[in-house]
VEXVOTOR-326807 format. One line per field, with one value per residue (C-alpha): residue number from 1; x, y, z. Coordinates in nm, 4 decimals, padded with zeros to 6 digits. Example, Ala and Ser with C-alpha at 12.3 -4.5 7.8 and 13.67 -1.06 7.14 Angstrom:
nr	(1, 2)
u	(01.2300, 01.3670)
v	(-00.4500, -00.1060)
w	(00.7800, 00.7140)
This chain:
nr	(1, 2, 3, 4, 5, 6, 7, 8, 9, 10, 11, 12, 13, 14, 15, 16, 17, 18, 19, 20, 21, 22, 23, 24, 25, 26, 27, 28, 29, 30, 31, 32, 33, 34, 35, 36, 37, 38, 39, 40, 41, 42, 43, 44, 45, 46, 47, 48, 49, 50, 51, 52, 53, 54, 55, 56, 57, 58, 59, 60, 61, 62, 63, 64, 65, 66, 67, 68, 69, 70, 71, 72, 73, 74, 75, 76, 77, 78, 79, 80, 81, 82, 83, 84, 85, 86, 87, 88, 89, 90, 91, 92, 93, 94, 95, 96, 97, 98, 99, 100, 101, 102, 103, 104, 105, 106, 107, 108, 109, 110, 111, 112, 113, 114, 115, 116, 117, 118, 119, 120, 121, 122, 123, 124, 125, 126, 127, 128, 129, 130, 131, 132, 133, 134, 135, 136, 137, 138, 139, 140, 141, 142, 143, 144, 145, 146, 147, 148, 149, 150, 151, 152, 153, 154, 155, 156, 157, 158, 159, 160, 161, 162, 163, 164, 165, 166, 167, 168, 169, 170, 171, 172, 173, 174, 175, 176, 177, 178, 179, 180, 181, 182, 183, 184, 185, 186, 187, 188, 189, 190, 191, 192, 193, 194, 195, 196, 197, 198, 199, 200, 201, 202, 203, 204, 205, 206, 207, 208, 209, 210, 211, 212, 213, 214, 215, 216, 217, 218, 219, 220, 221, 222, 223, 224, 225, 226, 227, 228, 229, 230, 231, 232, 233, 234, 235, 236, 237, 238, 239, 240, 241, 242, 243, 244, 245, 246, 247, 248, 249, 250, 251, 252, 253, 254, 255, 256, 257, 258, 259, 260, 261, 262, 263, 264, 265, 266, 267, 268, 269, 270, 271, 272, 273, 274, 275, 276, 277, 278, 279, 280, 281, 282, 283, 284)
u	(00.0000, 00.1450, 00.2794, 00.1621, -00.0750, -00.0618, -00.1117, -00.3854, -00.3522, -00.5766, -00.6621, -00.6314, -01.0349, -01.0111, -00.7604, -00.9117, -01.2228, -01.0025, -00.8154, -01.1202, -01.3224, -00.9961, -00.9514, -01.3307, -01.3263, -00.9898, -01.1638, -01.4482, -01.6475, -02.0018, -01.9251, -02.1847, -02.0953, -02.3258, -02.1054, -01.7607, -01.9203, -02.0022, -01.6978, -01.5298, -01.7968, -01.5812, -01.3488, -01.4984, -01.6167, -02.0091, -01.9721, -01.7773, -01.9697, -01.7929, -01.9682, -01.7325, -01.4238, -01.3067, -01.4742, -01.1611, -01.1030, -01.3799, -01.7038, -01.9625, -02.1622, -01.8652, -01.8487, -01.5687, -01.2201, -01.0839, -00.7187, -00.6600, -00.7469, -00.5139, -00.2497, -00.3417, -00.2820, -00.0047, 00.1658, 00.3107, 00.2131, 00.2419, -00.1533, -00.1251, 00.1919, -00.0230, -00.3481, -00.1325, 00.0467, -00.2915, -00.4411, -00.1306, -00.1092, -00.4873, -00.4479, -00.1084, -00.3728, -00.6474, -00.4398, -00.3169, -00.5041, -00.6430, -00.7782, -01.1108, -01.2996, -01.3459, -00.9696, -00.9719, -00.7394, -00.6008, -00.3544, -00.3030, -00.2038, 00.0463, 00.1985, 00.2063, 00.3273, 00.0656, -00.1491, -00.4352, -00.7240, -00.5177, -00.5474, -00.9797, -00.9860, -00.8135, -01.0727, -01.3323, -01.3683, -01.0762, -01.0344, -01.4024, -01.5010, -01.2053, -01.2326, -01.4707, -01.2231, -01.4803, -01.8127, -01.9107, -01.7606, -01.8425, -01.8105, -01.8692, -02.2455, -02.1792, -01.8282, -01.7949, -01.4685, -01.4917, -01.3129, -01.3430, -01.3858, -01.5016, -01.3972, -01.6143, -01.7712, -01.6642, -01.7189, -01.4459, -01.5089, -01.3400, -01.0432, -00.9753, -01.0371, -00.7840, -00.5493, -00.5405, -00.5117, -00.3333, -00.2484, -00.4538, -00.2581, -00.2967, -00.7053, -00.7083, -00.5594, -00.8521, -01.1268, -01.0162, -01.0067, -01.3074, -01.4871, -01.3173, -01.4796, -01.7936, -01.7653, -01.6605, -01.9166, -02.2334, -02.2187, -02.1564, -01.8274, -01.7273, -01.7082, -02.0232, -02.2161, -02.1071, -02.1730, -02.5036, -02.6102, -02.4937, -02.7307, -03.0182, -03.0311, -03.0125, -03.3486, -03.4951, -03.4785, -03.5779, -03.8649, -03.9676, -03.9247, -04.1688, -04.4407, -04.4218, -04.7975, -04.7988, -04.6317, -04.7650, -04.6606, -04.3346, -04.2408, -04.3697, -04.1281, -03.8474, -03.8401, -03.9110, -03.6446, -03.3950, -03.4765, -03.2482, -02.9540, -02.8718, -02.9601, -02.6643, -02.3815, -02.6274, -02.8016, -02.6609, -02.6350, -02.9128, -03.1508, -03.1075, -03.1985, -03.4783, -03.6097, -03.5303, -03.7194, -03.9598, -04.0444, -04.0595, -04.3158, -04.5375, -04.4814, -04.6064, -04.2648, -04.2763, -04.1874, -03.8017, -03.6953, -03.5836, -03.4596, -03.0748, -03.0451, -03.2033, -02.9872, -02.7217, -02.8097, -02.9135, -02.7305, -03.0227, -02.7459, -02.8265, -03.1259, -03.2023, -03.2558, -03.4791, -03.6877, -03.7396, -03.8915, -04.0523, -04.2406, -04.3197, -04.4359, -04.6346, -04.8572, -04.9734)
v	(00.0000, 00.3402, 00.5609, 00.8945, 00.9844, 01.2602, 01.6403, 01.7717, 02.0569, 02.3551, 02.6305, 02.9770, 03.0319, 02.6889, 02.8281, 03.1117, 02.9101, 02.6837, 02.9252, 03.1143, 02.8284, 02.6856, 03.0366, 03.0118, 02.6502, 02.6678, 02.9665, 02.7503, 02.9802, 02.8612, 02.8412, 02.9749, 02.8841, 03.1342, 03.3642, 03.2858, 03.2909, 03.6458, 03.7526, 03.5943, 03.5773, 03.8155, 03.5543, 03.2188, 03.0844, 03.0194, 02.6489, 02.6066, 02.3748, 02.2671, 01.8777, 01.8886, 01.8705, 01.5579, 01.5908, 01.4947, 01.8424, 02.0678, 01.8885, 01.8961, 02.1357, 02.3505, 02.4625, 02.2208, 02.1809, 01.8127, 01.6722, 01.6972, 02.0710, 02.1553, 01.9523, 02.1381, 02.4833, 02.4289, 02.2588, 01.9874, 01.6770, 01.8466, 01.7845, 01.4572, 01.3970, 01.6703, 01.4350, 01.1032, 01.2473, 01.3716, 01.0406, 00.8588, 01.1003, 01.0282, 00.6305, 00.6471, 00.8598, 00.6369, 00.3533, 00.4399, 00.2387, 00.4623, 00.7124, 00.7925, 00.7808, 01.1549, 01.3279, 01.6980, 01.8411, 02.1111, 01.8144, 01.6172, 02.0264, 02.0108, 01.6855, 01.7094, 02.0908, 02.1590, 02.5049, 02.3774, 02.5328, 02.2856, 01.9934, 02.1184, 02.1269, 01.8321, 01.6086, 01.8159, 01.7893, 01.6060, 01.2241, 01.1555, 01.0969, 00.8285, 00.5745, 00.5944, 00.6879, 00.9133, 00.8515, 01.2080, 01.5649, 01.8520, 02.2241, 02.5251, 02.6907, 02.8574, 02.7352, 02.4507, 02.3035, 02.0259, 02.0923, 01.7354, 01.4283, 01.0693, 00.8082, 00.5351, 00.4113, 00.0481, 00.0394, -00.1985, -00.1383, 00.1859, 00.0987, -00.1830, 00.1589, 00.2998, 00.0342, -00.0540, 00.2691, 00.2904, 00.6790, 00.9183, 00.8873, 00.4826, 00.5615, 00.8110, 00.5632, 00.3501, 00.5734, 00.6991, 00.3279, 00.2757, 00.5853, 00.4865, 00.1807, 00.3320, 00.5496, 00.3133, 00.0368, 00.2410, 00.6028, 00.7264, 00.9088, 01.2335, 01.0801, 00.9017, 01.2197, 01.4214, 01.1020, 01.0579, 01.3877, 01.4526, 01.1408, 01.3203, 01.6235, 01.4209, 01.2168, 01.4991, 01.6870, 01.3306, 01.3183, 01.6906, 01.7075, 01.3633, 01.5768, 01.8672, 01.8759, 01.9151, 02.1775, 02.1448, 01.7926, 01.8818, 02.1212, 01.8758, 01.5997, 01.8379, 01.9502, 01.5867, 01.4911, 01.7508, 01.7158, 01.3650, 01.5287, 01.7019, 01.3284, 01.1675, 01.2961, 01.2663, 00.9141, 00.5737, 00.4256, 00.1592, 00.4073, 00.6589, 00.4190, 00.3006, 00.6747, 00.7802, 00.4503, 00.5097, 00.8790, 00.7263, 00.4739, 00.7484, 01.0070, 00.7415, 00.7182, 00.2848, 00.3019, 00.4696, 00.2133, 00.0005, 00.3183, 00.3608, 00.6608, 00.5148, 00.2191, 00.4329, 00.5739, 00.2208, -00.0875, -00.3522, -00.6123, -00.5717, -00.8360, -00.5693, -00.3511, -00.6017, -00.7192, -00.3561, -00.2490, -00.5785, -00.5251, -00.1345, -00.2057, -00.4753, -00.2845, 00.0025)
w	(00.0000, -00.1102, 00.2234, 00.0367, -00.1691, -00.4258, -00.3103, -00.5698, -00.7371, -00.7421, -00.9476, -00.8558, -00.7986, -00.5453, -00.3529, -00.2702, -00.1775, 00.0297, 00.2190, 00.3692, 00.4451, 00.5964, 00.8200, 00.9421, 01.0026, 01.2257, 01.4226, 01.4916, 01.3330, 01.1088, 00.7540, 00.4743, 00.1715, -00.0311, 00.2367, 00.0705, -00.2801, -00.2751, -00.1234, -00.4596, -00.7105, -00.9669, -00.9129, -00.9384, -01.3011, -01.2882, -01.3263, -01.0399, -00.8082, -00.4648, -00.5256, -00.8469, -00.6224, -00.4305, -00.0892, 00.0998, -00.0590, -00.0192, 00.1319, -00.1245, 00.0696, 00.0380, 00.4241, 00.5394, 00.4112, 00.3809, 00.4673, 00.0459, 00.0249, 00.3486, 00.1810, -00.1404, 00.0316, 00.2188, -00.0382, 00.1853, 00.4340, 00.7466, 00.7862, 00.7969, 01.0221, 01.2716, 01.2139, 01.3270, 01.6516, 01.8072, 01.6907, 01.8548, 02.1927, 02.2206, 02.2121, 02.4616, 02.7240, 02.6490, 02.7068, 03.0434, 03.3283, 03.5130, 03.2062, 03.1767, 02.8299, 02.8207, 02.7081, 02.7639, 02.4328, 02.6107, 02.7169, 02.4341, 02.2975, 02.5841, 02.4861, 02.1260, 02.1478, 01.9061, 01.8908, 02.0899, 01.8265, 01.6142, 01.7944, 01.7999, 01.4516, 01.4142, 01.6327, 01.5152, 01.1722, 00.9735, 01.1721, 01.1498, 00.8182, 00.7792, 01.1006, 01.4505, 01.6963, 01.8744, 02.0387, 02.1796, 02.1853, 02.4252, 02.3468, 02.4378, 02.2870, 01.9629, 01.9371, 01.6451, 01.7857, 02.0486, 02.3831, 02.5034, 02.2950, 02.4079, 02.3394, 02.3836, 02.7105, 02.8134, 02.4704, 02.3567, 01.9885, 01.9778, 02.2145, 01.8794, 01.6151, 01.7835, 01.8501, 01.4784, 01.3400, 00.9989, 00.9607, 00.8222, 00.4821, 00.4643, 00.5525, 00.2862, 00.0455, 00.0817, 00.1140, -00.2970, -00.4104, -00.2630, -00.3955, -00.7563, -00.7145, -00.6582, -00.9377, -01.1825, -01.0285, -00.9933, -01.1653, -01.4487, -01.5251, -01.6853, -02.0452, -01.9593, -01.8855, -02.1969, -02.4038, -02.2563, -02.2423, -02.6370, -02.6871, -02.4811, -02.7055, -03.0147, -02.9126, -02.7997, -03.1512, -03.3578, -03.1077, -03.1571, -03.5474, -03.5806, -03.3739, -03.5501, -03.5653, -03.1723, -02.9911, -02.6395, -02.6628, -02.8059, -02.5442, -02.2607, -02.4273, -02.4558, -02.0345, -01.9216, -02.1302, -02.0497, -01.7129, -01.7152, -01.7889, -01.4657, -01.2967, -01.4599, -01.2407, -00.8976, -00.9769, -00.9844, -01.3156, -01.2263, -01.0664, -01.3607, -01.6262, -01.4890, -01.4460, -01.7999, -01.9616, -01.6663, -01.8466, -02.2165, -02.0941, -01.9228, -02.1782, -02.4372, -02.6338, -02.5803, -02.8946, -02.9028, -02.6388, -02.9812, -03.1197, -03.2062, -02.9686, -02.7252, -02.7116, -02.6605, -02.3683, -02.1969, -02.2028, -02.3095, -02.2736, -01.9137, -01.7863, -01.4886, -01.7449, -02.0134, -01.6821, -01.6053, -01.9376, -02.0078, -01.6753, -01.7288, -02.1046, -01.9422, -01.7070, -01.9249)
């Protein structure tokens, strides 16, 4: 298993994006994302959309920075060396006999001799998404930082999470294969999408020019159609198929599911697929 992974690179826009949701989130403070838009909006292209970044970048909401996008900005590892020796001091105090399952991180600041609104942000919002160390937090009302975490009670489970922890870097290794699994498994990729979508248009206009006699039924064809396209990148590939032959068989268009186009767009090598329209053509 590889020991690093790559730092990503960013464009100009991102960093700016990164940086100030990385200054709020440190501070503990809520983060708006509409907020940081229109501080930069002259500055960002329209397109951008924080779901089109990796979220161990940017979350997709775009109001918490990942371990990638501090990597990203800093330009180094440091992150994740700072990520493993609060994870490690944590286990050594948990460890101890007599500890309690409550560690107060003004200590674990103390004996790492890191800046302890570090060590907050650390526990806070960057270990969690890769491994259950925690069970509960405690903080202070209004401030987004935990003061205190827990970890576990009697609850031997956690004790193990702990006790085999990899490193943030080795965990981050197999969150991406497992998300490029996931892509490549169940949603569609970026060729995909422009393929698809290129399809899409082209059925649309051989559907519209053989009702030319019809225009409200035209125009109703045309925005249920178009309405697919923005499902592609948010769907998974099963569930998006069976909701674009799902609005062919409503909208009375049975009849392009043998179509060319159409047969583009969905794999009828698939039995799922066959079952589903068989089924669907079936019942009306």
């Amino acid at each position: 298993m590889p020991q690093n992974i790559p730092i990503p690179k960013i464009k100009k826009h991102e960093r700016l994006i990164l940086s100030e949701v990385y200054t709020r989130n440190l501070k503990g403070e809520r983060v708006l994302y509409n907020q940081v838009w229109r501080l930069f909006r002259d500055k960002i292209p329209n397109d951008f959309r924080p779901e089109k970044l990796n979220s161990a970048i940017l979350s997709s909401d775009g109001e918490r920075i990942g371990i990638l996008g501090i990597m990203a900005l800093e330009k180094n590892r440091s992150i994740a060396r700072k990520i493993d020796t609060v994870v490690n001091a944590i286990k050594q105090k948990l460890f101890e006999p007599s500890s309690t399952f409550e560690i107060d991180l003004t200590e674990i600041a103390t004996t790492t001799n890191l800046p302890l609104h570090e060590v907050m942000f650390i526990c806070s919002h960057l270990i969690k998404d890769y491994t259950r160390l925690f069970t509960g937090f405690k903080n202070e009302a209004g401030f987004l930082l935990y003061k205190t975490v827990v970890a576990g009670d009697n609850n031997m489970e956690t004790l193990y999470n702990f006790n085999e922890y990899l490193g943030i870097e080795k965990l981050l290794y197999l969150r991406s294969l497992k998300q490029e699994k996931n892509s490549t498994d169940e949603y569609f990729n970026e060729s995909e999408i422009i393929t698809i979508s290129d399809q899409i248009d082209k059925l649309i206009s051989y559907i519209v020019e053989s009702s030319a006699d019809n225009e409200s039924y035209r125009n109703e064809i045309i925005a249920e159609l178009s309405e697919m396209k923005p499902l592609l990148p948010k769907l998974k590939k099963k569930n998006w198929k069976e909701t674009f032959i799902g609005k062919l068989v409503v909208n009375q268009l049975v009849k392009y599911l043998l179509d060319p186009l159409v047969k583009k767009i969905i794999d009828f090598s698939d039995s799922h697929i066959r079952h589903f329209i068989n089924e669907h053509i079936s019942n009306r």
